[in-house]
N, C-alpha and C positions, 0 to 999 in steps of 0.2 A: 269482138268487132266494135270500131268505135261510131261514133255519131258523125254527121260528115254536114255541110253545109251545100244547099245548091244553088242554084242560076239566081234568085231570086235575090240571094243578101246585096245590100245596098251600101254595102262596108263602113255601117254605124257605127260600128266596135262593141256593139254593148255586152254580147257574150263573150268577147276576147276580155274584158275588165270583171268577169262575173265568174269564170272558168278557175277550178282551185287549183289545177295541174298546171295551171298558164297553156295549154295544149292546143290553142289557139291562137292564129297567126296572120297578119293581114296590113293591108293599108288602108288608113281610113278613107271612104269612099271609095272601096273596093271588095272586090270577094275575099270573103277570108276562106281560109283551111283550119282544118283540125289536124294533128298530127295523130294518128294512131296511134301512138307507142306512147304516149301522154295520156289519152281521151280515158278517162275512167270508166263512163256512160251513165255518171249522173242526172245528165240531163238538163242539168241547170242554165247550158247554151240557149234551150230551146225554150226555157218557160220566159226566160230574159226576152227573147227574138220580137222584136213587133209586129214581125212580117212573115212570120212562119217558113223562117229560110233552112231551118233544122231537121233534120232526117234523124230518126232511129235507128238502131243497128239493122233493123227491120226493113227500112226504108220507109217506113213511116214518119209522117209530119209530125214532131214533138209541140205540143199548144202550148200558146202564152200562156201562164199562167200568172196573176199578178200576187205583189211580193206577199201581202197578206194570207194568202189562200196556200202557198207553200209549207210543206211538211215541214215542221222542227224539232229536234232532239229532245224526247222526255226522258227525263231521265229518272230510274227507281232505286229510291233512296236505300230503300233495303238490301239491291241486291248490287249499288255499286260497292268495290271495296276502296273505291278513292285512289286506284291505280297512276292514275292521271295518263292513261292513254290513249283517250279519246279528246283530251284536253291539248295534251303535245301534236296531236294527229291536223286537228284542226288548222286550216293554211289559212282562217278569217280570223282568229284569236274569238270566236264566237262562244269558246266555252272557258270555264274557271275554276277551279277546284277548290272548296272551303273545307277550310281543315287539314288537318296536316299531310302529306301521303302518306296513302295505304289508310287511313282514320279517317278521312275527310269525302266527303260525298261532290261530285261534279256537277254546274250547275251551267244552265245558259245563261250567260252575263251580256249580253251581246246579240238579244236574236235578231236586228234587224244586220248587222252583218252577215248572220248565217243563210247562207245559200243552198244549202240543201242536199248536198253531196252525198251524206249519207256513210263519211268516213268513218265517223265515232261510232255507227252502230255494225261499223265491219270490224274495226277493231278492238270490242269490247269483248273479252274474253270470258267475261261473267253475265254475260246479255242482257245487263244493265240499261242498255240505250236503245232506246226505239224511235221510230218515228210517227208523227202525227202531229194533229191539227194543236194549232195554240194560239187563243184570243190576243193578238194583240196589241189590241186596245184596252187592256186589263191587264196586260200579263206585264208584273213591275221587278225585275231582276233584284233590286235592291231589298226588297219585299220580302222576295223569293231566297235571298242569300240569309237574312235574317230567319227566318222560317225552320232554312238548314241549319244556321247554329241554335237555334235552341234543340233541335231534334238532336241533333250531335251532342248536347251537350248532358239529355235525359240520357239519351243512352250509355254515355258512357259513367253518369252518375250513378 
């Protein structure tokens, strides 16, 4: 069942530019739609929405939630295998794979791209990917990419 939009939206657009399926449809300063056959039921419509115009499969009001306080892909170094499937998966290029495939560990390069969809931890066949909180006002990708090549590069020493 997808998320659906009611009376309320104000056709700002901002969950039609936030939506990873595109599965959202509208005129701006108008109601938009969600197309079912699209709608993943990430959610991410709804934490976008200023107005709380997003319904749940439930029919529950989905809450703003702002971009900070949003879930982001951790990733475990040990038990990705550098597949790059959660990498290709991503429609925000919010993730990056260091190292070469299949040797190489996945990394968020990109989190304030990342929207939250939650694709990479469905598609991760070694449940590598999870989701959860990530400071960031600290949290330095370039940092974090270097981190991973040295860890990559003990191991395979």
């Amino acid at each position: 069942m997808a998320h659906t939009i009611n009376a309320l939206c104000d056709g700002c657009s901002a969950c039609a530019g936030q939506c990873p399926t595109n599965a959202i449809f509208g005129r701006f300063k108008e109601r938009f739609t969600i197309d079912e056959r699209l709608c993943i039921d990430c959610g991410v419509c709804g934490w976008i929405c200023p107005i709380d115009a997003v319904l749940d499969a439930a029919g529950a009001v989905v809450p703003h939630l702002p971009r900070d306080e949003r879930p982001r892909p951790l990733i475990d170094p040990q038990a990705c295998n550098g597949c790059r499937m959660c990498v290709d998966v991503c429609s925000v290029n919010a993730l990056a794979l260091v190292g070469p495939i299949y040797r190489g560990i996945a990394v968020l390069s990109a989190p304030l791209a990342c929207v939250a969809c939650s694709d990479c931890v469905t598609v991760c066949i070694k449940k590598a990917v999870s989701m959860g909180p990530l400071d960031l006002r600290t949290y330095e990708p370039a940092e974090h990419t270097v981190r991973l090549k040295e860890y990559l590069d003990a191991c395979s020493g």
